[in-house]
DRENDRENKOL-689075 format. One record per residue (C-alpha): x negated, y negated, z; residue number from 1. Coordinates in steps of 0.02 Angstrom, whole numbers. Layout:
REC        x        y        z     i
REC        X        Y        Z   NUM
...
END
This chain:
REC        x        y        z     i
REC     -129     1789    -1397     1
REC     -112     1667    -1261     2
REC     -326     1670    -1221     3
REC     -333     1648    -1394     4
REC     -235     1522    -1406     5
REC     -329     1441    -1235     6
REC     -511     1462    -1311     7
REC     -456     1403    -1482     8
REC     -370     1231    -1395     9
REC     -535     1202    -1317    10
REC     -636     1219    -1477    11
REC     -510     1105    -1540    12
REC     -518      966    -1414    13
REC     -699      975    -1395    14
REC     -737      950    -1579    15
REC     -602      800    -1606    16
REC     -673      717    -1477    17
REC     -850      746    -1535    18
REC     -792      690    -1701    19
REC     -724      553    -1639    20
REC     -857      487    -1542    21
REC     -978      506    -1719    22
REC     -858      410    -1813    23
REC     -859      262    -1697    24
REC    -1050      291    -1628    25
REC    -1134      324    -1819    26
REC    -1139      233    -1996    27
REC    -1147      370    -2148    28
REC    -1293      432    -2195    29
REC    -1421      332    -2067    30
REC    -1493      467    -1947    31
REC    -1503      446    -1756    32
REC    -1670      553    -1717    33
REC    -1620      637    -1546    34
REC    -1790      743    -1566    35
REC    -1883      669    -1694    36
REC    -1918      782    -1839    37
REC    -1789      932    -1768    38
REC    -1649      850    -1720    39
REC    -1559      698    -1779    40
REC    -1388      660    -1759    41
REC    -1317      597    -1944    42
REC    -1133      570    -2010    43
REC    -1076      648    -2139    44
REC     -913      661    -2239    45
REC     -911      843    -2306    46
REC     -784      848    -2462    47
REC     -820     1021    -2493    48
REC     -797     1186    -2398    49
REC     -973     1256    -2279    50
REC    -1154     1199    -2312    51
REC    -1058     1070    -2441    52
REC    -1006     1219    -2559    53
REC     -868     1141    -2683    54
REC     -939      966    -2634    55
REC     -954      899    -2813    56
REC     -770      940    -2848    57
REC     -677      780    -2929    58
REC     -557      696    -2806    59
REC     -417      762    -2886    60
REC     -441      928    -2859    61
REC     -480      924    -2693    62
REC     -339      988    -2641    63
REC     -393     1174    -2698    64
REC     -518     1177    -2539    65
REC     -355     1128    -2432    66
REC     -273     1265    -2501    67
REC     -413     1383    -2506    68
REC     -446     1330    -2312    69
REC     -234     1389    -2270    70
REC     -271     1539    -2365    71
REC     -395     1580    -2236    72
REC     -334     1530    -2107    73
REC     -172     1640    -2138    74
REC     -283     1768    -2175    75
REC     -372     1782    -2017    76
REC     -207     1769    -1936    77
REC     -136     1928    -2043    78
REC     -316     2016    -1954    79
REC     -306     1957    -1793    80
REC     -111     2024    -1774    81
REC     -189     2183    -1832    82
REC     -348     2198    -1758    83
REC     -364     2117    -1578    84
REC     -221     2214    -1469    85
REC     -346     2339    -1381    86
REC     -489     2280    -1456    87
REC     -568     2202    -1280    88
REC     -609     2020    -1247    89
REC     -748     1989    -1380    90
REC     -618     1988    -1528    91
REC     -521     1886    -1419    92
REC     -673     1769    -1383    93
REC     -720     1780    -1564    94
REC     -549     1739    -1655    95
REC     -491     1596    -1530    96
REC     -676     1526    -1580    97
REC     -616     1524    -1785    98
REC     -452     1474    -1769    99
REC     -488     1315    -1651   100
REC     -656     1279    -1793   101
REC     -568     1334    -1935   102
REC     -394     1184    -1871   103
REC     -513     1060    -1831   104
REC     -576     1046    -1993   105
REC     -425     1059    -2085   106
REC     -341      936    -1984   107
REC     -508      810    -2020   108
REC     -493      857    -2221   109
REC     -302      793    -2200   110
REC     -340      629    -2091   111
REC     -509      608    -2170   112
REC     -509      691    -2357   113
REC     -680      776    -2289   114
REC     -733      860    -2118   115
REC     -836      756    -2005   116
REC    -1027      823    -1992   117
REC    -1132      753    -1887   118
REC    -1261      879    -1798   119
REC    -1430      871    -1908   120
REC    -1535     1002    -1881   121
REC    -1730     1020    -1977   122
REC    -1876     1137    -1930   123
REC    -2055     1139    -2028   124
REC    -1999     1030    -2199   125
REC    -1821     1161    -2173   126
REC    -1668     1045    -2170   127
REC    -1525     1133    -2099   128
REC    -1339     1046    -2192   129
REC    -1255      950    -2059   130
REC    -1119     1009    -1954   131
REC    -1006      997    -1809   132
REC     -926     1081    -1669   133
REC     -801     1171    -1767   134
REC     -917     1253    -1887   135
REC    -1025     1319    -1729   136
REC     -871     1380    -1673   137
REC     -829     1465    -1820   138
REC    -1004     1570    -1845   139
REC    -1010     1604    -1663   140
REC     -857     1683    -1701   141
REC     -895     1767    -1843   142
REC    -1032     1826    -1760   143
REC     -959     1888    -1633   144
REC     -825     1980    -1751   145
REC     -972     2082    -1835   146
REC    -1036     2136    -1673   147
REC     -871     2187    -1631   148
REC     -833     2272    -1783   149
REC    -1028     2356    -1760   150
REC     -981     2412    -1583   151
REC     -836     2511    -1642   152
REC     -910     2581    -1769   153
REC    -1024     2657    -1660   154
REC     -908     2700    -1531   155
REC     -816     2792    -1665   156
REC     -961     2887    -1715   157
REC     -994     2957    -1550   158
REC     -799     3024    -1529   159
REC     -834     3090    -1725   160
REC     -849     3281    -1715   161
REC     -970     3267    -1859   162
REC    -1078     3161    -1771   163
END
C-alpha cells in the first residue's frame, strides 16, 4: 500500500499544480494553440463526471456526481484491498495512478464545484473533450488494470488442466 500510496501522491501533486498553473495562466473558454490545429491548451470548468457526462445537471443536484465520485472511489478501494497483494507491480502502478486522478478531481469539484480541464486535444475535424492530469492518470490506470486482469487470465489458462 505504501507505493501506492507514493505513485498516487505524485499524481496528486503533479495535477494540483498543473491545475493551478491553468487557473492563473488561462481565461475560460479562449484556447492557447500549443500546436495549432492538434493541440491547444483551453480551461475548462467540468460540472459533470468524464468527457462532461452529467454536465447539464442543475446546480442543485450536483452534489449526486460528488457522491457518485466517493462511491467510486470506495469502491476501488474495496478492489484494491482484494486484488493487489500478489498481484505484481502493474496493479500497484495502475491503482496508485486512479486513486491520486480519481482525489484530485474530487478535491477540485469541492474547492471549485467542477474539475479543472485544461489539455485540448483535436486531430482531422476530431475534437477530443478537454482534460487534465488526473483524468490521464486515471485511464492509464485503467488501462493498465485490464492488461493486468488480461495477463492473469492467461496465466490462469496455461496452469488450467483443460487448457
Amino acid at each position: 500500500m505504501i507505493a501506492i500510496a507514493g505513485i498516487a501522491a505524485a499524481v496528486f501533486v503533479s495535477d494540483q499544480l498543473t491545475k493551478w498553473w491553468a487557473l492563473a495562466r488561462l481565461d475560460v473558454g479562449h484556447p492557447v494553440p500549443v500546436v495549432s490545429g492538434f493541440f491547444h491548451l483551453t480551461l475548462v470548468l467540468n460540472p459533470g463526471v468524464a468527457f462532461g457526462i452529467f454536465a447539464g445537471v442543475p446546480r442543485e443536484w450536483r452534489w449526486l456526481v460528488t457522491v457518485f465520485s466517493v462511491a467510486a472511489l470506495v469502491l476501488l478501494c474495496s478492489v484494491a484491498t482484494r486484488i493487489v497483494p500478489g498481484r505484481g507491480r502493474l496493479g500497484l502502478v495502475a491503482l496508485g495512478l486512479v486513486f491520486g486522478g480519481a482525489v484530485g478531481n474530487l478535491l477540485d469539484r469541492w474547492r471549485h464545484g467542477a474539475v479543472v480541464d485544461f489539455v485540448d486535444l483535436h486531430w482531422r475535424g476530431y475534437h477530443w473533450p478537454a482534460f487534465n492530469v488526473a483524468d490521464s492518470a486515471i485511464t492509464i490506470g485503467v488501462a493498465l488494470l485490464a492488461l493486468q486482469l488480461v495477463l492473469a487470465g492467461r496465466g490462469e489458462q496455461r496452469e488450467s488442466p483443460d487448457a
